[in-house]
C-alpha positions in Angstrom: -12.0 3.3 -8.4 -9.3 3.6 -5.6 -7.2 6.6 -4.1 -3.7 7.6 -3.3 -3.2 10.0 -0.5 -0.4 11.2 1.8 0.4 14.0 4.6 3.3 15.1 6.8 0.5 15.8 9.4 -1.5 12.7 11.3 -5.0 14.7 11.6 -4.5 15.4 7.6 -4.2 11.8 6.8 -7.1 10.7 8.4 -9.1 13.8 7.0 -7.8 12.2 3.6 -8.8 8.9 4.8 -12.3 9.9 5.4 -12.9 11.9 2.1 -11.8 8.6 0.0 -13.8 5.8 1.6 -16.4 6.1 -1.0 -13.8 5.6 -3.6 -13.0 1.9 -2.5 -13.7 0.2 0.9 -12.6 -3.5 0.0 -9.0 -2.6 1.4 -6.9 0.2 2.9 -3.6 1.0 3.5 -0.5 3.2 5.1 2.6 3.7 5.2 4.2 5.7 7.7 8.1 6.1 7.2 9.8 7.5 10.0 13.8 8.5 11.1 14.0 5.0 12.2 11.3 2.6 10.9 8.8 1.8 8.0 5.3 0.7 9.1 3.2 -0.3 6.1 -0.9 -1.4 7.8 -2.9 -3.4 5.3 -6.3 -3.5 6.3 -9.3 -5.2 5.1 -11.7 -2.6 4.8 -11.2 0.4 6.1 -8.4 1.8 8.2 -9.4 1.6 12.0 -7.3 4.7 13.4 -8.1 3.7 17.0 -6.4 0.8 16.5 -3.3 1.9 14.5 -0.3 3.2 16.2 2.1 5.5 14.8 5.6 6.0 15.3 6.5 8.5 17.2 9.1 10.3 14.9 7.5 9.7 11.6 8.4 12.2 8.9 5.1 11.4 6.2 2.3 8.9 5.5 0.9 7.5 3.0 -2.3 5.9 2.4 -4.4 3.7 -0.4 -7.9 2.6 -0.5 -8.7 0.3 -3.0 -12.1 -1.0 -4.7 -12.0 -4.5 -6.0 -11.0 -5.6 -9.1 -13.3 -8.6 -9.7 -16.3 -9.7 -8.5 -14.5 -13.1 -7.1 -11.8 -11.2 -5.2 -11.4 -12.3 -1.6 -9.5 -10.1 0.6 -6.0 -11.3 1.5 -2.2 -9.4 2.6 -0.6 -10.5 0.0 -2.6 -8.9 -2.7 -3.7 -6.2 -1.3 -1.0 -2.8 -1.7 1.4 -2.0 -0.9 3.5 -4.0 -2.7 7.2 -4.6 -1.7 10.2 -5.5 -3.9 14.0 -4.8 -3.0 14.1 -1.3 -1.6 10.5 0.4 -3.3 7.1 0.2 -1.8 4.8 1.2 -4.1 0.9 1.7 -4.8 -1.1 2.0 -7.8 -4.2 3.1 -9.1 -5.3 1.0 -11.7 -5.3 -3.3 -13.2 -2.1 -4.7 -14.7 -3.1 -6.7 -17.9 -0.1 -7.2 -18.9 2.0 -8.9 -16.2 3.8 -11.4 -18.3 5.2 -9.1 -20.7 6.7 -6.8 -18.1 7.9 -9.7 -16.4 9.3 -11.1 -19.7 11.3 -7.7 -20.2 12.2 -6.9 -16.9 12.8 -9.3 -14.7 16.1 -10.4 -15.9 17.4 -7.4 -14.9 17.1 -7.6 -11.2 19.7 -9.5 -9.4 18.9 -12.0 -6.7 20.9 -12.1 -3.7 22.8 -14.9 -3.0 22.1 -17.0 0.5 25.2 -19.0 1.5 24.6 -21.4 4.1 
C-alpha cells in the first residue's frame, strides 16, 4: 500500500508524512516546487526532515511513501517515484503490468529532441 499527500503549508506536510509511514516505509518522496526551482528528495526509507531543506519561496509540496512491490526489490533512485519525463513529474499509487502495451501505443507520439553537435 503507498500514499500520495501534498500541502501549501511545511508543518502540514510533515503531519501528512507522519500519518502515512505505516502505509509504506521502503521509500519516500517530495517535491517541493517553488517561484524559482523544483526540488524532488527521493529517500530510502523515510523522509528525514532534519536533514531536508526547503526552498525558501516554495508555493506547495508534495509527498509519496511507497511499500514495495516485490519481495526481491532493492532500493535504488531510479526506481523509486517520482518519475520524470519531459515537463511532468508524476507519482502513482499502484503496479504497471502492462508497460509494453502503453509503450507500444504511446511512445511514438513523443518527440525526441534533437542534439546537434
Amino acid at each position: 500500500m503507498c500514499a500520495i499527500f501534498g500541502s501549501f503549508d511545511r508543518s502540514m506536510f510533515e503531519v501528512l508524512h507522519e500519518a502515512n509511514k505505516e502505509r509504506g516505509n521502503f521509500a519516500s518522496s517530495m517535491v517541493t516546487i517553488g517561484l524559482e526551482d523544483v526540488y524532488i528528495g527521493k529517500f530510502e526509507g523515510n523522509i528525514d526532515f532534519d536533514k531536508v531543506r526547503y526552498s525558501s519561496d516554495f508555493c506547495y509540496v508534495t509527498g509519496h511513501v511507497q511499500a514495495p512491490t516485490s519481495s526481491m526489490r532493492e532500493w535504488s533512485y531510479d526506481t523509486s517515484h517520482p518519475f520524470e519525463s519531459l515537463s511532468w513529474i508524476v507519482s502513482h499509487n499502484g503496479v504497471l503490468t502492462n508497460e509494453s502495451e502503453i509503450k507500444k501505443h504511446y511512445v511514438p507520439y513523443v518527440v525526441n529532441p534533437v542534439i546537434q553537435h
